[in-house]
Backbone as XML, in Angstrom:
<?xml version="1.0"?>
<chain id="A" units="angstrom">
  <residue number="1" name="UNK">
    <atom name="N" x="-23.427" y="-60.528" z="5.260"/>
    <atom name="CA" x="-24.263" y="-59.642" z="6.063"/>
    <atom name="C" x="-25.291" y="-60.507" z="6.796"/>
  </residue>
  <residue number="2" name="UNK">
    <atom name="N" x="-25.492" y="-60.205" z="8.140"/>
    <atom name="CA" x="-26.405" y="-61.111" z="8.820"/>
    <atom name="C" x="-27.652" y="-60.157" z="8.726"/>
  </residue>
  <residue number="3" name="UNK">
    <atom name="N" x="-29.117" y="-61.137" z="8.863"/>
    <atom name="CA" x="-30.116" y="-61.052" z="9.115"/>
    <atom name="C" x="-30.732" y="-59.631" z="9.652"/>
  </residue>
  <residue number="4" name="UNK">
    <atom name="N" x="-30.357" y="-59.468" z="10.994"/>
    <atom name="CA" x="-30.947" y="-58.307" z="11.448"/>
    <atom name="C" x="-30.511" y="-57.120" z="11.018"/>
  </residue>
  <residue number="5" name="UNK">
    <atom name="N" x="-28.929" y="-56.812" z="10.696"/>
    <atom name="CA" x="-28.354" y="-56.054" z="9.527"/>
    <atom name="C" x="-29.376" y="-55.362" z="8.650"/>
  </residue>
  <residue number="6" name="UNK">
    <atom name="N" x="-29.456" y="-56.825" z="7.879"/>
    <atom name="CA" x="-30.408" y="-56.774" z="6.687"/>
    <atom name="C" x="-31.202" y="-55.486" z="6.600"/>
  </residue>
  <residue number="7" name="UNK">
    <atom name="N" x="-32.562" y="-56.219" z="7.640"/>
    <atom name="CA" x="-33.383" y="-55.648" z="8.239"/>
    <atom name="C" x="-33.185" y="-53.953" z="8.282"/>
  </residue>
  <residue number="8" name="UNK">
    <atom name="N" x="-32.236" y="-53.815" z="9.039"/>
    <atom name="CA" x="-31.925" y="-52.476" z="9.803"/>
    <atom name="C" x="-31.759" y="-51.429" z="8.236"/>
  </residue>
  <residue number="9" name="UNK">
    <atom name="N" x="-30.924" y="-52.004" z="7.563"/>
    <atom name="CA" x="-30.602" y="-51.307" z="6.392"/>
    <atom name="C" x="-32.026" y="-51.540" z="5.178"/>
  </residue>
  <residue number="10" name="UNK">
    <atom name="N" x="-32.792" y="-52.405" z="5.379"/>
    <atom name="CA" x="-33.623" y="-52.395" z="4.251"/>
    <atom name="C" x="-35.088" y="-51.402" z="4.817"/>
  </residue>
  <residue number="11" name="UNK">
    <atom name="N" x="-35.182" y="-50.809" z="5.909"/>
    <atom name="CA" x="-36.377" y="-50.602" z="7.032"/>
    <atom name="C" x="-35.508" y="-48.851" z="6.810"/>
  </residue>
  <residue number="12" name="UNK">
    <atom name="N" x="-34.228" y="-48.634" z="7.082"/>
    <atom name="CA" x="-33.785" y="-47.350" z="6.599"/>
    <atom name="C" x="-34.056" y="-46.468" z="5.202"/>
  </residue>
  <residue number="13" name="UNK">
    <atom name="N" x="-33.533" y="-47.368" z="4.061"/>
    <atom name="CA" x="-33.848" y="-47.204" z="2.818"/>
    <atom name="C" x="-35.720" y="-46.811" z="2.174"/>
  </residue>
  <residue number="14" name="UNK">
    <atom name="N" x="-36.065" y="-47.887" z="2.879"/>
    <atom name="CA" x="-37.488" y="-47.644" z="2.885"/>
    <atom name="C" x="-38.249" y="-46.379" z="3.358"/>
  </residue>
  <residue number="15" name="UNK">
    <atom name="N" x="-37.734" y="-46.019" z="4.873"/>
    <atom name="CA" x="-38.125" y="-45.148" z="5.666"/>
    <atom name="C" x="-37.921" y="-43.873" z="4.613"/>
  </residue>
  <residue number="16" name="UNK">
    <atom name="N" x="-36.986" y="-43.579" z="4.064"/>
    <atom name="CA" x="-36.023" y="-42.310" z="3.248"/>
    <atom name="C" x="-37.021" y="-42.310" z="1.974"/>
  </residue>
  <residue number="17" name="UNK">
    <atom name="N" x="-37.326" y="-43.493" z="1.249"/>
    <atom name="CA" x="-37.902" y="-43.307" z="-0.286"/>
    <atom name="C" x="-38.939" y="-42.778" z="0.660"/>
  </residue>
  <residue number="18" name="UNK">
    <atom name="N" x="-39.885" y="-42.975" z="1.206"/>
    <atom name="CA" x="-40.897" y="-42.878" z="1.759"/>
    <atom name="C" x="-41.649" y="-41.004" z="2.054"/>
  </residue>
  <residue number="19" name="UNK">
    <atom name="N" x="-40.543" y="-40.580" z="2.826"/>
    <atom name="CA" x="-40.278" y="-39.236" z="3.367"/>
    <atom name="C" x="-40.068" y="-38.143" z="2.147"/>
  </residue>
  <residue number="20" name="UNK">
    <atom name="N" x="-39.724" y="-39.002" z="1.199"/>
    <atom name="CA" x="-38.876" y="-38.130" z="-0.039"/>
    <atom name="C" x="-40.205" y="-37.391" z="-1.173"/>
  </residue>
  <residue number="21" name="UNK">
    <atom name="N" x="-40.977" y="-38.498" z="-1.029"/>
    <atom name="CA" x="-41.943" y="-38.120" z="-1.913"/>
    <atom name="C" x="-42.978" y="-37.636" z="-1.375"/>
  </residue>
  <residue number="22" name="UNK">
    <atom name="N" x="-43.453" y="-37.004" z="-0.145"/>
    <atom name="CA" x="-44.364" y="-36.083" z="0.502"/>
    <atom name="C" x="-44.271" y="-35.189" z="-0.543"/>
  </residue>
  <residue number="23" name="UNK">
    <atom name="N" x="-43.705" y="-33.932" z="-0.426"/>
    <atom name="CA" x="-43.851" y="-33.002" z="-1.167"/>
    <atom name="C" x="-43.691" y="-32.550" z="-2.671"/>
  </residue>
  <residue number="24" name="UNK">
    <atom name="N" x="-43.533" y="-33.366" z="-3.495"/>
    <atom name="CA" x="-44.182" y="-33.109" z="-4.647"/>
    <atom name="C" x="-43.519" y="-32.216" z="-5.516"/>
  </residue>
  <residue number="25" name="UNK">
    <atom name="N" x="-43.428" y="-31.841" z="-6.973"/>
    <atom name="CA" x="-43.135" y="-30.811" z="-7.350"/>
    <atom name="C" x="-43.904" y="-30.019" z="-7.367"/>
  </residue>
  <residue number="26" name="UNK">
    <atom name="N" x="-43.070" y="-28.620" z="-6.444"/>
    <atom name="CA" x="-43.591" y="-27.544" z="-7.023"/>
    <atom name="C" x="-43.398" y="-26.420" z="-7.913"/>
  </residue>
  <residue number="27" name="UNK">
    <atom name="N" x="-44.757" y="-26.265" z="-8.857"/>
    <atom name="CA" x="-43.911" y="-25.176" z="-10.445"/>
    <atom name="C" x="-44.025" y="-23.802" z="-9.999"/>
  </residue>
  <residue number="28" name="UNK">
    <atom name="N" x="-43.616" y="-22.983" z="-10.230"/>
    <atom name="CA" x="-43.696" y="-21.640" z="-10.632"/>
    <atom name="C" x="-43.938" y="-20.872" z="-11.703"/>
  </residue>
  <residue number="29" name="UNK">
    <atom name="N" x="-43.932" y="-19.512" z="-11.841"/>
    <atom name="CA" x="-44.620" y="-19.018" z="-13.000"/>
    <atom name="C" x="-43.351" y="-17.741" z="-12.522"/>
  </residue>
  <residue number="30" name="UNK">
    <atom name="N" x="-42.429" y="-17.869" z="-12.526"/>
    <atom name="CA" x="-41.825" y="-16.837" z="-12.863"/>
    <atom name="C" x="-40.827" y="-16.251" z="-13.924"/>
  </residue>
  <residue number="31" name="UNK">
    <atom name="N" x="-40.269" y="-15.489" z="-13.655"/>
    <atom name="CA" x="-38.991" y="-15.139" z="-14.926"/>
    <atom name="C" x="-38.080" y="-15.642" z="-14.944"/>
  </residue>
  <residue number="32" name="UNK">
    <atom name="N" x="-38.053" y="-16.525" z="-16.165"/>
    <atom name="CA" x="-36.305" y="-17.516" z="-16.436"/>
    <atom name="C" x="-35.362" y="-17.072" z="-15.995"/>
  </residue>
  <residue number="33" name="UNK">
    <atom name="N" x="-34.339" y="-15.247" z="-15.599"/>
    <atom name="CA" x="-33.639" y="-15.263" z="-14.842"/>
    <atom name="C" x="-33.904" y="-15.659" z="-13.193"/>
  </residue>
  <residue number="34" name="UNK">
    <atom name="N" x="-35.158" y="-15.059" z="-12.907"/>
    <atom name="CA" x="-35.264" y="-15.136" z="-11.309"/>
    <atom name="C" x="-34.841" y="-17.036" z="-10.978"/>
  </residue>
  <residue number="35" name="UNK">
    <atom name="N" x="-35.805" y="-17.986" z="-11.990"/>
    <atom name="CA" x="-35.966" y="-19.139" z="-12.040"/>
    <atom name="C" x="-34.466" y="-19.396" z="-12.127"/>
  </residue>
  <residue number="36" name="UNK">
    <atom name="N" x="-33.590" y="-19.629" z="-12.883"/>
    <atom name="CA" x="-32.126" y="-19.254" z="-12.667"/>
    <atom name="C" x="-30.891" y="-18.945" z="-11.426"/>
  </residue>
  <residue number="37" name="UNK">
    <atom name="N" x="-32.063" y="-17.915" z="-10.800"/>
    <atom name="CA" x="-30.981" y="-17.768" z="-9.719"/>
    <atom name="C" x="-31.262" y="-18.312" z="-8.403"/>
  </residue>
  <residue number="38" name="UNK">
    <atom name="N" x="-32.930" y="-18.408" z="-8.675"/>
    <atom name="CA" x="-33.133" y="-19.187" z="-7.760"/>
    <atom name="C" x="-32.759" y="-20.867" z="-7.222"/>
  </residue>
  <residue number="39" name="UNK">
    <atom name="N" x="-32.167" y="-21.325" z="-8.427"/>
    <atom name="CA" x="-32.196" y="-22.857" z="-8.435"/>
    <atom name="C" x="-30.678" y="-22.244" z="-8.461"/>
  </residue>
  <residue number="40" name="UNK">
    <atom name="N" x="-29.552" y="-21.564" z="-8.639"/>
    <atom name="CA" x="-28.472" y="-21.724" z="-8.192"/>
    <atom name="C" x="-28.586" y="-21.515" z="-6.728"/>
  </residue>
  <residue number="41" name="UNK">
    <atom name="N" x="-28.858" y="-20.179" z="-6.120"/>
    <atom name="CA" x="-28.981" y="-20.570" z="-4.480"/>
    <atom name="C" x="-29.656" y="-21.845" z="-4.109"/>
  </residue>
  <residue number="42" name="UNK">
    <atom name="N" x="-30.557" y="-22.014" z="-4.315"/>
    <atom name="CA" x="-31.374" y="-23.240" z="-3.307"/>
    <atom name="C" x="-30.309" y="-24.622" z="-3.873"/>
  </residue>
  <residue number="43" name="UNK">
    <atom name="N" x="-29.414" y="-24.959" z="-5.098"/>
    <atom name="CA" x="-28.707" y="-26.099" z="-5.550"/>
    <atom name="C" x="-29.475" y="-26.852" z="-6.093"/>
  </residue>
  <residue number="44" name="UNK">
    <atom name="N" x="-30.581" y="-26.472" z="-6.663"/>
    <atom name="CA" x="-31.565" y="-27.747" z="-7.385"/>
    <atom name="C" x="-31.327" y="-27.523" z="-8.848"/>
  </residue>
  <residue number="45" name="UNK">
    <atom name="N" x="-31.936" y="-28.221" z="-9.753"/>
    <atom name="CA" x="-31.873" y="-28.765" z="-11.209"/>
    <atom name="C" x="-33.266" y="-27.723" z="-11.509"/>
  </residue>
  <residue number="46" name="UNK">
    <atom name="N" x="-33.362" y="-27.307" z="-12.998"/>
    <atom name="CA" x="-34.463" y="-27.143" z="-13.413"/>
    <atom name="C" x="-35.491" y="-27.551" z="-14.257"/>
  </residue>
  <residue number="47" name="UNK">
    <atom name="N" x="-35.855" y="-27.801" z="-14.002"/>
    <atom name="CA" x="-37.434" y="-28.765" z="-14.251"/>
    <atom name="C" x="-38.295" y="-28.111" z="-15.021"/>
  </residue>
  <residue number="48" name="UNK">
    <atom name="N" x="-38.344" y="-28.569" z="-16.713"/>
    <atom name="CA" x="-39.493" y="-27.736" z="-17.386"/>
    <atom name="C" x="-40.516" y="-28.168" z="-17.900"/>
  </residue>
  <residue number="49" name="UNK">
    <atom name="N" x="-41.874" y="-28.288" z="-17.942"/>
    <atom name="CA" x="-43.012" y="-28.801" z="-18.425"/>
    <atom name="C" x="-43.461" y="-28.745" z="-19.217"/>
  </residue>
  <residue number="50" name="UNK">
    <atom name="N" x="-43.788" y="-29.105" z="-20.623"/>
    <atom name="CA" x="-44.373" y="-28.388" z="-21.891"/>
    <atom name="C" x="-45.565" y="-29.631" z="-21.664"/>
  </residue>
  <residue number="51" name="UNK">
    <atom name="N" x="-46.238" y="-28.757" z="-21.744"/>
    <atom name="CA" x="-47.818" y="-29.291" z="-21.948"/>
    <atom name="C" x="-48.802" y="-28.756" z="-23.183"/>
  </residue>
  <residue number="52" name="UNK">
    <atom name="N" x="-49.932" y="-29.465" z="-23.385"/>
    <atom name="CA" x="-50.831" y="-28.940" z="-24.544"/>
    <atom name="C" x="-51.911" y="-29.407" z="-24.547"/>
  </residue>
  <residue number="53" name="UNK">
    <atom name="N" x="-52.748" y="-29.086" z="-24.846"/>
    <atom name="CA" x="-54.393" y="-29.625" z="-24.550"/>
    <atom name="C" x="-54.625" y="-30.603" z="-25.621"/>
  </residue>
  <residue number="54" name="UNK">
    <atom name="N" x="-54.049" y="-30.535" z="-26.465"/>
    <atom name="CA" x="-54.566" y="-32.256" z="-27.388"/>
    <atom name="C" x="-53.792" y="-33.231" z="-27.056"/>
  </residue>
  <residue number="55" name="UNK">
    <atom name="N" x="-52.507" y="-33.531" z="-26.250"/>
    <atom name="CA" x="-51.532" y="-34.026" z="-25.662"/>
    <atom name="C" x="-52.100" y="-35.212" z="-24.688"/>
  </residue>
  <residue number="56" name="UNK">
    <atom name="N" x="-52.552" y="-36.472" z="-25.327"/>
    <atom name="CA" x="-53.042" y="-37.208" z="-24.072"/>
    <atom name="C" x="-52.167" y="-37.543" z="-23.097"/>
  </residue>
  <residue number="57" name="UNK">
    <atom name="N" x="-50.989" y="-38.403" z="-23.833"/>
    <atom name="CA" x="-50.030" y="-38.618" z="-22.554"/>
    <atom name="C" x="-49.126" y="-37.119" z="-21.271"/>
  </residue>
  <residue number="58" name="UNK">
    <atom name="N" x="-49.617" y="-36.058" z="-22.279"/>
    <atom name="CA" x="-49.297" y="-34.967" z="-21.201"/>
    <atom name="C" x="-50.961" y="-34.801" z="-20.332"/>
  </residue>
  <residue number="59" name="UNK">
    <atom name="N" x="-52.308" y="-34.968" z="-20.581"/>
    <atom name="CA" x="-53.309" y="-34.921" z="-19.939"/>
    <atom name="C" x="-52.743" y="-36.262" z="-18.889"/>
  </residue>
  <residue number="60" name="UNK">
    <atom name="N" x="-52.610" y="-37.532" z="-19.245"/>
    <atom name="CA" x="-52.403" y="-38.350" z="-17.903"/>
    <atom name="C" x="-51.155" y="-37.937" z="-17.100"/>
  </residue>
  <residue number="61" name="UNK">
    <atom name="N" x="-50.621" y="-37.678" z="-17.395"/>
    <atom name="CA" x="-49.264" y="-37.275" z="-16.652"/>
    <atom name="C" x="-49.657" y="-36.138" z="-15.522"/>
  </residue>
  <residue number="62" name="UNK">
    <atom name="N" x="-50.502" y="-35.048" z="-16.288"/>
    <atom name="CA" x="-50.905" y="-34.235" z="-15.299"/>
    <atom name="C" x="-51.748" y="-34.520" z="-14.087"/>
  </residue>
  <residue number="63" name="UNK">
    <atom name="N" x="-52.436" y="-35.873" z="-14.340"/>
    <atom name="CA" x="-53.258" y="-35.911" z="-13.484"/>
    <atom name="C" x="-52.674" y="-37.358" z="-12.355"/>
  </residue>
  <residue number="64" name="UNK">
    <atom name="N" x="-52.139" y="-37.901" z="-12.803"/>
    <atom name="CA" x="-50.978" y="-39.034" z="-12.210"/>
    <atom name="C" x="-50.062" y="-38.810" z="-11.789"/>
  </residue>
  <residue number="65" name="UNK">
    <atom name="N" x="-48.842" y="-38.083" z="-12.513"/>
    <atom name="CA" x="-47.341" y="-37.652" z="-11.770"/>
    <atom name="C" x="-47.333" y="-36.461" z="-11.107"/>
  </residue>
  <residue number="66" name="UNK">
    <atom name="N" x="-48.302" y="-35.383" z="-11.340"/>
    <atom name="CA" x="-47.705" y="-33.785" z="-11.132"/>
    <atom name="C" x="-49.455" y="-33.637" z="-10.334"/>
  </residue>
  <residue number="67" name="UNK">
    <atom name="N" x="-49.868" y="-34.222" z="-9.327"/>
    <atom name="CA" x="-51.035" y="-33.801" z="-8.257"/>
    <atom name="C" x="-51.021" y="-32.734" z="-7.879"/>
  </residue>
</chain>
């Protein structure tokens, strides 16, 4: 692979991680079926959070991964 190649493909990759992580997860508070059918239409995975107030590594997490 030559040089400017390189470039072109490493400046793409970059551009994409980049774009990807704007928006963030967002949670909901609804009912495990709705939550269900909703993530079959839209095609996404479901994502569950257990948190707890004496939980330090869930206190940093909240305030580091999930803004």
């Amino acid at each position: 692979m030559n040089y400017p190649t390189f470039l072109i493909l490493l400046f793409t990759f970059l551009s994409l991680s980049i774009f990807a992580q704007k928006e963030g997860i967002k949670f909901t508070h609804q009912n495990w079926n709705q939550v269900i059918i909703q993530a079959a239409k839209e095609d996404k995975i479901i994502f569950i959070d257990a948190y707890t107030d004496w939980c330090q590594p869930c206190k940093k997490m909240d305030k580091q991964v999930f803004p």
